[in-house]
Backbone as CSV, one residue per row, in Angstrom:
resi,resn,N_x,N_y,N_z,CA_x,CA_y,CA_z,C_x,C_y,C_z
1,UNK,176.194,-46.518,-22.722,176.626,-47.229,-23.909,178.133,-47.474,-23.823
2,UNK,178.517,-48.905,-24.353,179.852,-48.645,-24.112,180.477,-49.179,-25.580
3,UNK,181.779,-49.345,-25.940,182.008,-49.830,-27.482,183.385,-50.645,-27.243
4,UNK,183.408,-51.740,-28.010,184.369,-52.832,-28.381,185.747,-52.424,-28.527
5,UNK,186.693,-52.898,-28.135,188.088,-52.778,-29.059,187.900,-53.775,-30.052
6,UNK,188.244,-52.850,-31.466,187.802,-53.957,-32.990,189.363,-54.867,-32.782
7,UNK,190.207,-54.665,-32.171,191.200,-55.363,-32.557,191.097,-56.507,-31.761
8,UNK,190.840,-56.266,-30.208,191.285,-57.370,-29.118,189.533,-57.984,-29.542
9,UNK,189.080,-57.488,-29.878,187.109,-58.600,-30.098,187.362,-59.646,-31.401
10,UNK,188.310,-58.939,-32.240,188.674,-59.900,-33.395,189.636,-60.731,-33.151
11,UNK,190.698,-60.438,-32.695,191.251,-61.789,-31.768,191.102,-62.841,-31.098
12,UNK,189.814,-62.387,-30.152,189.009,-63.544,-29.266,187.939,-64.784,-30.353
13,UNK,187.960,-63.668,-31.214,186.967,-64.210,-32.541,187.698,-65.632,-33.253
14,UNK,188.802,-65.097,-33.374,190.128,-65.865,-34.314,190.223,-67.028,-33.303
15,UNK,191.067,-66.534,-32.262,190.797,-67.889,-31.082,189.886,-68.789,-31.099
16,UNK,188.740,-68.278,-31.397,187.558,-69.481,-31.312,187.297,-69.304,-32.407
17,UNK,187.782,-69.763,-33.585,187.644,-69.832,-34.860,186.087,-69.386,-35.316
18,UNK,185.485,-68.348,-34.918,184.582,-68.027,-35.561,184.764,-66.629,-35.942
19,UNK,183.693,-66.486,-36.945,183.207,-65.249,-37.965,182.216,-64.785,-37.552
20,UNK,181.714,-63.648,-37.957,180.066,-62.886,-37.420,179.152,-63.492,-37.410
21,UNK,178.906,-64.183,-38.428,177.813,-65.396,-38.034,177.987,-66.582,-37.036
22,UNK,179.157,-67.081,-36.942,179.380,-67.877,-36.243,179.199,-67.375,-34.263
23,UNK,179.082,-65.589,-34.137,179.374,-64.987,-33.373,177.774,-64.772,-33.243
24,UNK,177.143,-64.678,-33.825,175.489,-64.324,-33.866,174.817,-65.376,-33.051
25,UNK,175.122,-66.553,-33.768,174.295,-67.715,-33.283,174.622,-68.184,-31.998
26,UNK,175.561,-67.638,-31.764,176.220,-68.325,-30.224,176.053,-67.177,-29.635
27,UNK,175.860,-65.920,-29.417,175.385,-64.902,-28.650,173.800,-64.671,-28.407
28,UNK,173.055,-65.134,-29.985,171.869,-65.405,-29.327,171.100,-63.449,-29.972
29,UNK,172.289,-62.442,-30.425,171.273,-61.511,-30.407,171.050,-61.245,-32.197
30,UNK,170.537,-60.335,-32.440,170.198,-59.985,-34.143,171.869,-59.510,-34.708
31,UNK,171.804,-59.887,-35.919,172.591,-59.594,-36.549,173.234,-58.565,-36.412
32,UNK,172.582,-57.508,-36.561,172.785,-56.012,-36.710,173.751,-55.529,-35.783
33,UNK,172.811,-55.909,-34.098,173.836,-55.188,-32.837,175.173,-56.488,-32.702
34,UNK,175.428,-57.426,-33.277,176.920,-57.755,-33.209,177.729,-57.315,-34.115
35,UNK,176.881,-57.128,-35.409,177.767,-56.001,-36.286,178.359,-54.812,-35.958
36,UNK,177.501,-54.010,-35.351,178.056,-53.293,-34.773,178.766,-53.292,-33.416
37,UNK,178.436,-53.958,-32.983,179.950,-54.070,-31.730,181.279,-54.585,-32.031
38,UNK,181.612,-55.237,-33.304,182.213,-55.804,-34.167,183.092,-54.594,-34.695
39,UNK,182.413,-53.436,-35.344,183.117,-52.663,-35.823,183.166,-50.887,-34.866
40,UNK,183.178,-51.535,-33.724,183.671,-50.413,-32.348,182.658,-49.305,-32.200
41,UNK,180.817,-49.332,-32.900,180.334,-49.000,-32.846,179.724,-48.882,-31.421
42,UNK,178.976,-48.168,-30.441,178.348,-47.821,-29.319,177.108,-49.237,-29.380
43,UNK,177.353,-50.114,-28.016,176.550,-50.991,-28.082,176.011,-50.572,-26.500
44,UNK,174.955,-51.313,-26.061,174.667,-51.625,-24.572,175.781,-52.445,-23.537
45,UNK,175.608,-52.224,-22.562,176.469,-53.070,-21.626,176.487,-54.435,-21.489
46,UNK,175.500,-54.717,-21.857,174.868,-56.095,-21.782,175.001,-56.859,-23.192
47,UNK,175.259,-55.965,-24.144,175.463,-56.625,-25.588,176.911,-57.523,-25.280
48,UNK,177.757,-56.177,-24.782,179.211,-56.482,-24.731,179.221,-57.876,-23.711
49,UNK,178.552,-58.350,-22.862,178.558,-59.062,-21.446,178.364,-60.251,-22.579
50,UNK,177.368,-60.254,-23.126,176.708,-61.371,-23.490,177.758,-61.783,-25.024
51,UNK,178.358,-60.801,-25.724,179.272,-61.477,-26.655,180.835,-62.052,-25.942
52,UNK,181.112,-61.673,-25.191,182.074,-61.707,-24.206,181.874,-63.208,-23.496
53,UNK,180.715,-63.398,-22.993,180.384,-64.942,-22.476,180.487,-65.831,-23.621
54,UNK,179.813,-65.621,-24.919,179.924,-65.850,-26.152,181.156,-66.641,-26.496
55,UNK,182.041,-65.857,-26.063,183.596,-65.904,-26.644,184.722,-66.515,-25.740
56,UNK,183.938,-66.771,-23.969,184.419,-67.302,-22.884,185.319,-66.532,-22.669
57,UNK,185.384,-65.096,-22.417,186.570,-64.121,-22.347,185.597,-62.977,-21.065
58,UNK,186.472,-62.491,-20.429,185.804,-61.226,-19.858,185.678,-60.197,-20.271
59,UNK,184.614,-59.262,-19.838,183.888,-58.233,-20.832,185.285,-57.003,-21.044
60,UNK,186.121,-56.810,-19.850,187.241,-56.122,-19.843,188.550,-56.585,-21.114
61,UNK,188.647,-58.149,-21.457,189.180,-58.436,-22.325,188.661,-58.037,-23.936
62,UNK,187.565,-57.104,-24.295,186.890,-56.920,-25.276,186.417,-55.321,-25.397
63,UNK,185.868,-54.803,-24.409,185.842,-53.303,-24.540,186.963,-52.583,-24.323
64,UNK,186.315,-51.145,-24.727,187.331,-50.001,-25.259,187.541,-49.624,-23.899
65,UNK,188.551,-49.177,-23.918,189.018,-48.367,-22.063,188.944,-47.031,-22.688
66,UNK,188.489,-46.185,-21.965,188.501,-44.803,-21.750,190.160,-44.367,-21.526
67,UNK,190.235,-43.620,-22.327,191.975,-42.834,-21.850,191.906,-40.971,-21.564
68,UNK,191.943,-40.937,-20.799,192.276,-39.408,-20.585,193.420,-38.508,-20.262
């Protein structure tokens, strides 16, 4: 499972002038799991891939990095 940065996913959002719905219909999945990748909740790898294509950005420009 991996999870969003809410800040840099809402940015890419703003860039392409869309909102969660506007982010739904063009990703193609249920409401629910872009909501939650939206708000840095634990999604699949493939959620993140596919909102990321969504948004014409790479999946690295949108998920959380691990810091240790």
């Amino acid at each position: 499972m991996m999870k969003t940065n809410r800040a840099k996913l809402m940015m890419c959002m703003a860039n392409n002038c869309m909102n969660l719905i506007d982010l739904v219909r063009k990703c193609g999945l249920p409401y629910a799991t872009v909501k939650n990748a939206v708000y840095g909740r634990s999604v699949r790898p493939a959620t993140i891939g596919k909102i990321a294509k969504a948004l014409g950005v790479n999946v690295v420009d949108i998920a959380e990095t691990e810091q240790n």
